[in-house]
Wavefront OBJ file of the C-alpha trace (Angstrom):
o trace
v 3.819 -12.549 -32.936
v 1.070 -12.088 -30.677
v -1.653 -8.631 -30.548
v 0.227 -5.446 -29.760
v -1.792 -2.324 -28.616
v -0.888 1.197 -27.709
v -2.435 2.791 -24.860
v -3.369 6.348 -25.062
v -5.493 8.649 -22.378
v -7.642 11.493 -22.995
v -5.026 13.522 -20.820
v -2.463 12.772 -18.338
v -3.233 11.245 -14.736
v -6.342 9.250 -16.090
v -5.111 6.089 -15.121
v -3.122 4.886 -18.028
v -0.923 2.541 -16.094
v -3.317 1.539 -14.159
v -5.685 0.100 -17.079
v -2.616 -1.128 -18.986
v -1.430 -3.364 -15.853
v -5.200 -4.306 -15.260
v -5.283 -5.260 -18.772
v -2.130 -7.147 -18.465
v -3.616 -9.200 -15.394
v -6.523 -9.994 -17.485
v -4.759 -11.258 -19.765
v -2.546 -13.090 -17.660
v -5.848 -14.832 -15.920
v -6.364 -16.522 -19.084
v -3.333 -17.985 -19.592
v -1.725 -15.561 -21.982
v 1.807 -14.243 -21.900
v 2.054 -10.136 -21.707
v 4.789 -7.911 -21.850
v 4.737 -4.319 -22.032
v 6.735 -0.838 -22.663
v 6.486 2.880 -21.874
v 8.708 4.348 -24.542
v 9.342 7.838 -23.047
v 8.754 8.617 -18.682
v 9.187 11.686 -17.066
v 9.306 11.652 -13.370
v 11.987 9.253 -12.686
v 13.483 8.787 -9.805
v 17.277 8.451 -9.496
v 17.977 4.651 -7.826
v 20.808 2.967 -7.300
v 20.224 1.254 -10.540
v 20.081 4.524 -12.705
v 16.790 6.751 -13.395
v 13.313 4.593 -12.220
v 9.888 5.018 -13.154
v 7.377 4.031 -11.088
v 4.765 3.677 -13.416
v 7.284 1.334 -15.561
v 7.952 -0.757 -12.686
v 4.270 -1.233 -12.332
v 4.079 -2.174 -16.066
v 7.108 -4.697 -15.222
v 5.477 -5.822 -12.533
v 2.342 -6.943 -14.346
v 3.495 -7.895 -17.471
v 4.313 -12.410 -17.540
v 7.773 -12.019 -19.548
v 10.953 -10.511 -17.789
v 12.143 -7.497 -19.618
v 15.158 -5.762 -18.547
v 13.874 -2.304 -17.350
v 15.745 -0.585 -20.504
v 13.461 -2.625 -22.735
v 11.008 -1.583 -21.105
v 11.297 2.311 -20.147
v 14.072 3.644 -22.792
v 13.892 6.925 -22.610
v 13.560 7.760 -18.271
v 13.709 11.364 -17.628
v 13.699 12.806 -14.687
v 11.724 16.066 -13.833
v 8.135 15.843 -13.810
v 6.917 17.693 -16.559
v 6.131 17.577 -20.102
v 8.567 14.827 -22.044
v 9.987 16.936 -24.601
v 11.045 19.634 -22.100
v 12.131 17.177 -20.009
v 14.730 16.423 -22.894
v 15.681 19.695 -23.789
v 17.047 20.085 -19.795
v 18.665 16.672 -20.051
v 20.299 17.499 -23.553
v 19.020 14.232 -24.579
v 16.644 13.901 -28.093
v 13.529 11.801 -28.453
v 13.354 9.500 -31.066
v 10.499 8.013 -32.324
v 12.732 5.760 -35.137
v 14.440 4.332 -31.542
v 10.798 3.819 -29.408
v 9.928 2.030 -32.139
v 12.860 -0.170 -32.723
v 12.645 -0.881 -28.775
v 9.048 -2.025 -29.381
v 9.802 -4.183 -32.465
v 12.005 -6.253 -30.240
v 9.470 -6.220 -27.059
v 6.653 -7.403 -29.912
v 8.847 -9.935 -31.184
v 9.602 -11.576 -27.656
v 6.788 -13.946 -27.899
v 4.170 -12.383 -25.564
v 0.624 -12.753 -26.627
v -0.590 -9.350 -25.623
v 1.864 -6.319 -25.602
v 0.720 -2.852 -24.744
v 2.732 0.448 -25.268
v 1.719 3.098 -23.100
v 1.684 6.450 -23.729
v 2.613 9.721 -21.965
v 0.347 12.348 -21.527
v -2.881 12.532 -24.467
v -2.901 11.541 -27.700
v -0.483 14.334 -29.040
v 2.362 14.932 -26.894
v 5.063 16.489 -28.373
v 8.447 14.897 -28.504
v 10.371 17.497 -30.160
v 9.883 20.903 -32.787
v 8.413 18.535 -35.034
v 7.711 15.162 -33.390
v 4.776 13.871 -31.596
v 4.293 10.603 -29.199
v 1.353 9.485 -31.852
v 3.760 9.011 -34.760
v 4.836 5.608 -32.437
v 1.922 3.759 -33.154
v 1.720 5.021 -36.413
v 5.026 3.511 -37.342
v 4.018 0.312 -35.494
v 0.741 0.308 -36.940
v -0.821 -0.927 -33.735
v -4.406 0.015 -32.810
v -4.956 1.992 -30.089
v -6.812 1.390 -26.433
v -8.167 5.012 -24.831
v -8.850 5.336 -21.422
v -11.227 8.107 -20.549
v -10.826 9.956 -17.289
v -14.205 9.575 -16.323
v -14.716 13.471 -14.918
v -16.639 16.430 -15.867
v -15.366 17.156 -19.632
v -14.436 13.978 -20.253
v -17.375 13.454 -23.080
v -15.148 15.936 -24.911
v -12.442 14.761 -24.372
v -12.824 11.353 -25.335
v -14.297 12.524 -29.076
v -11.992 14.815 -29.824
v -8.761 12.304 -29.111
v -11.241 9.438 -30.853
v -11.244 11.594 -33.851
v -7.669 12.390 -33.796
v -6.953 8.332 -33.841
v -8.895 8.432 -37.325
v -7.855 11.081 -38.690
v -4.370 9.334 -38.220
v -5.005 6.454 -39.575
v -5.277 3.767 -37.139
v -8.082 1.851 -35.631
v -9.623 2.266 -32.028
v -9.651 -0.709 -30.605
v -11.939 -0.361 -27.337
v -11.985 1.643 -24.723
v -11.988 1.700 -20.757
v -14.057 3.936 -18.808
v -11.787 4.699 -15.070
v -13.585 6.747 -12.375
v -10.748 8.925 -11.542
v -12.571 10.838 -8.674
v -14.930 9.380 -6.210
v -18.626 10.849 -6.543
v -19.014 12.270 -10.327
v -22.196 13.852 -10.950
v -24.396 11.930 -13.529
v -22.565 9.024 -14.112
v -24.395 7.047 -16.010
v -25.371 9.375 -18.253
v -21.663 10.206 -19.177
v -21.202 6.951 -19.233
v -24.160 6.393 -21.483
v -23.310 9.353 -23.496
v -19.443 8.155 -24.425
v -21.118 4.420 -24.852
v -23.302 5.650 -27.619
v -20.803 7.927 -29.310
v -17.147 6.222 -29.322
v -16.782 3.884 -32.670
v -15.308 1.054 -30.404
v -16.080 -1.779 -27.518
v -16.722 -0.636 -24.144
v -13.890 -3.159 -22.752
v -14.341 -2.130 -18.923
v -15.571 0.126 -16.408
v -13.437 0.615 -13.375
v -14.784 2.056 -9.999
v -12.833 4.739 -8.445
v -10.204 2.796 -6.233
v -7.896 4.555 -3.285
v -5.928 1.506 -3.006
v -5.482 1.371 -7.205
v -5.390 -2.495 -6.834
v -4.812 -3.465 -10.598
v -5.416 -7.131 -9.826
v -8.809 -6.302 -8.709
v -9.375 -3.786 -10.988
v -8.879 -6.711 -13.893
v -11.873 -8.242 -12.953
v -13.903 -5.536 -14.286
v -12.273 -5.802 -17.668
v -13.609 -7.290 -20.640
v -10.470 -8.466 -22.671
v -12.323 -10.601 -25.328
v -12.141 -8.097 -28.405
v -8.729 -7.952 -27.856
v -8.153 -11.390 -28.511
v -7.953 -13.086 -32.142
v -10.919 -16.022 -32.499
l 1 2 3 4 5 6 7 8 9 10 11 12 13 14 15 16 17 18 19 20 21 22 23 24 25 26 27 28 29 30 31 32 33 34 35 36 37 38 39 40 41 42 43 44 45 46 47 48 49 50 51 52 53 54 55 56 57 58 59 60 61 62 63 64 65 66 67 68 69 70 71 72 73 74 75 76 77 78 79 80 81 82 83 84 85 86 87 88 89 90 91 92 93 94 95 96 97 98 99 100 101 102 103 104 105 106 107 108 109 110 111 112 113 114 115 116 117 118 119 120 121 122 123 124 125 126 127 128 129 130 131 132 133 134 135 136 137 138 139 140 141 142 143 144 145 146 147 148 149 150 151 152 153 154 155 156 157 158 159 160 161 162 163 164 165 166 167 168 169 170 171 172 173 174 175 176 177 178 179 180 181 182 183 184 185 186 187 188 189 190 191 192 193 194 195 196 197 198 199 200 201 202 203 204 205 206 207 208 209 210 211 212 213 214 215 216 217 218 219 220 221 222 223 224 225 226 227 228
């Protein structure tokens, strides 16, 4: 069994997906075999094929072994709002016991590198008394955060750092994505979150339009990732 990694963000629309299939091409550069899953969507789209989401296809896309997209996205809702609303409308319940049983068999598949993204930030509620960070938890896989590099990020970034302690699992590294062109003091905050996260600065990633994640890989640093 190869490294396994979940990827959380410091909020939603920081670029999860498109660090995790940057990561993936990285990876894939060297020679490595990836795969990948994104337990729970929202914001499917209904296809021919059944519900579709795009930032699953992306992660299907990227990733070296070919999944079948249930393995990879088992729980595809369709409104685009929070996940555990989104299953309350669809009558449908969220099971962390059954993300993680999908991701067993996705680790097991003999990738080298597989990466299970997250929804939303670090504690996104699944249900009354469930939350998305009890996954890795089960699986015992450390976690990769990418920061939304944007005003409020430094606290941002700390506070869902702390919250990966205070669970119990190890943070990894981290990836620093410019999600708006033009942020004020860059450096600094970059500086600042350099200085104060417990982990590897594994890449910084320039604000891109076109959100080219084979390009973006070349900004990445996957080396602590990897076993020596």
């Amino acid at each position: 069994m190869g490294r396994s990694y979940f990827v959380a963000g410091t909020d939603t629309e920081v670029g999860k997906t498109f660090v995790s299939t940057a990561l993936l091409t990285a990876a894939a550069n060297v020679g490595m075999q990836t795969a990948a899953v994104k337990p729970v969507a929202s914001g499917c789209e209904q296809t021919e094929y059944g519900l579709r989401n795009k930032d699953a296809l992306l992660l299907q896309e990227a990733m070296t072994l070919h999944l079948p997209y249930q393995q990879v996205n088992p729980f595809a809702l369709e409104p685009a709002i929070a996940p555990h609303i989104a299953a309350i409308e669809a009558g449908k319940q969220l099971n962390v016991s059954r993300m993680a049983g999908v991701c067993r068999g996705v680790m097991c598949a003999g990738a080298d590198l597989v990466l299970i993204e997250g929804a939303g930030g670090w504690r996104t509620p699944l249900g009354p008394r469930a939350f998305l960070s009890q996954l890795p938890r089960e699986l015992n896989t450390p976690v990769i955060l990418v920061v939304g590099m944007q005003l409020g990020c430094i606290n941002h970034a700390l506070l869902t750092a702390e919250a990966i302690r205070h669970d119990g699992l190890p943070l990894a590294g981290w990836v620093a994505n410019f999600v708006r062109p033009g942020m004020a003091r860059a450096e600094e905050n970059l500086a600042t979150l350099e200085a104060l996260l417990p982990a590897p600065l594994l890449g910084v990633l320039p604000h891109s339009e076109t959100r080219d994640y084979r390009e973006a890989a070349q900004h990445l640093d996957i080396r602590p990732l990897i076993p020596s």
